[in-house]
C-alpha positions in Angstrom: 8.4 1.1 -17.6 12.1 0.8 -17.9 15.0 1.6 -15.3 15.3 5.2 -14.1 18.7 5.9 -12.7 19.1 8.0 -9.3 17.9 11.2 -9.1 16.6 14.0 -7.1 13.0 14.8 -7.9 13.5 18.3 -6.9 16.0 18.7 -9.8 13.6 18.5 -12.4 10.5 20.5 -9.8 12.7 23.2 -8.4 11.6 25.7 -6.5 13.1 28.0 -3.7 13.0 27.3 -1.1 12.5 23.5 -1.9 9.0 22.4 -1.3 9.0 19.4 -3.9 7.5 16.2 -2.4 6.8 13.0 -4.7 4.4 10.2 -5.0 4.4 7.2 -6.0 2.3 5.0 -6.3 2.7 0.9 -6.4 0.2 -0.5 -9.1 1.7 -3.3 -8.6 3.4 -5.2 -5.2 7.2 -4.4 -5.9 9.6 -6.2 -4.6 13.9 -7.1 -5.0 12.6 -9.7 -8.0 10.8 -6.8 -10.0 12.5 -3.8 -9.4 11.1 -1.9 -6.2 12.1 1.7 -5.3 15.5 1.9 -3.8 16.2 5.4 -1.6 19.3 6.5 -0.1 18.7 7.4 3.6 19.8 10.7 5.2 19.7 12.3 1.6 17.0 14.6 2.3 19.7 16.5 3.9 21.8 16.8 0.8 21.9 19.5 -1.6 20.0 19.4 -4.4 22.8 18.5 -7.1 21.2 19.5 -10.7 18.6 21.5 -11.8 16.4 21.0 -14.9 16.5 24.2 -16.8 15.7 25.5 -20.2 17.8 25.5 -23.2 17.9 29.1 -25.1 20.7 28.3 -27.2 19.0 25.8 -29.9 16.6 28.0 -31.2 13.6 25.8 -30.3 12.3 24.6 -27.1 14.9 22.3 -25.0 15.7 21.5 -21.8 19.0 20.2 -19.9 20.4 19.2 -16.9 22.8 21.6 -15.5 24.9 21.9 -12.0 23.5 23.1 -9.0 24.9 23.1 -5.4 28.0 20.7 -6.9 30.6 20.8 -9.3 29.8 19.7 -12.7 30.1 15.9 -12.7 29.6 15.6 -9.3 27.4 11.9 -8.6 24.6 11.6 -6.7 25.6 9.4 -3.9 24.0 6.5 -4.0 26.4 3.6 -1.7 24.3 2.6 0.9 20.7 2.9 -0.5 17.9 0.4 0.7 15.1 -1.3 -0.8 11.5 0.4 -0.5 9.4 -3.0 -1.2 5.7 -2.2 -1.5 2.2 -4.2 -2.0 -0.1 -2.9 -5.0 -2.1 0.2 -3.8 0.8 1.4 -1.4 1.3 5.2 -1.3 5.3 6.2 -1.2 5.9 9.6 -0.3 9.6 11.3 -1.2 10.9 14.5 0.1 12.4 15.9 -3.2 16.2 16.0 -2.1 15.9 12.1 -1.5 18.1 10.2 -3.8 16.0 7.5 -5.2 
């Protein structure tokens, strides 16, 4: 896989209230030198900042980010994150409001 930049798995799983939790799973050991997980702490408590919706306006299936809880533009925070180093097999589990 490639880089993913941060993001809120609940913005692409929403549902209300939120009850989105992730996995993830560590084929491999991961580590600074290949690109572990990084999390923000505390960001569980944020809002959730985009929601994945549908497109209507394209005439054919599509789907696009749009504000949610935060002005358009808004960032997800992400000063102050920390590595999540893991050993192959290792089971990570998000709550979906954690910036990761």
């Amino acid at each position: 896989g490639g880089e993913v930049t941060p993001h809120q798995d609940s913005a692409f799983l929403y549902t209300d209230p939120p009850s989105v939790h992730g996995f993830w799973l560590s084929v491999h050991s991961a580590g600074l030198d290949n690109g572990c997980l990084w999390i923000l702490p505390g960001s569980h408590h944020l809002p959730i900042f985009q929601r994945f919706v549908r497109d209507g306006t394209t005439g054919r299936p599509a789907l696009k980010m749009e504000p949610h809880g935060k002005p358009e533009g808004t960032p997800l925070p992400t000063e102050g994150g920390v590595p999540v180093e893991t050993e192959a097999g290792d089971l990570v589990i998000l709550h979906g409001q954690v910036v990761h």
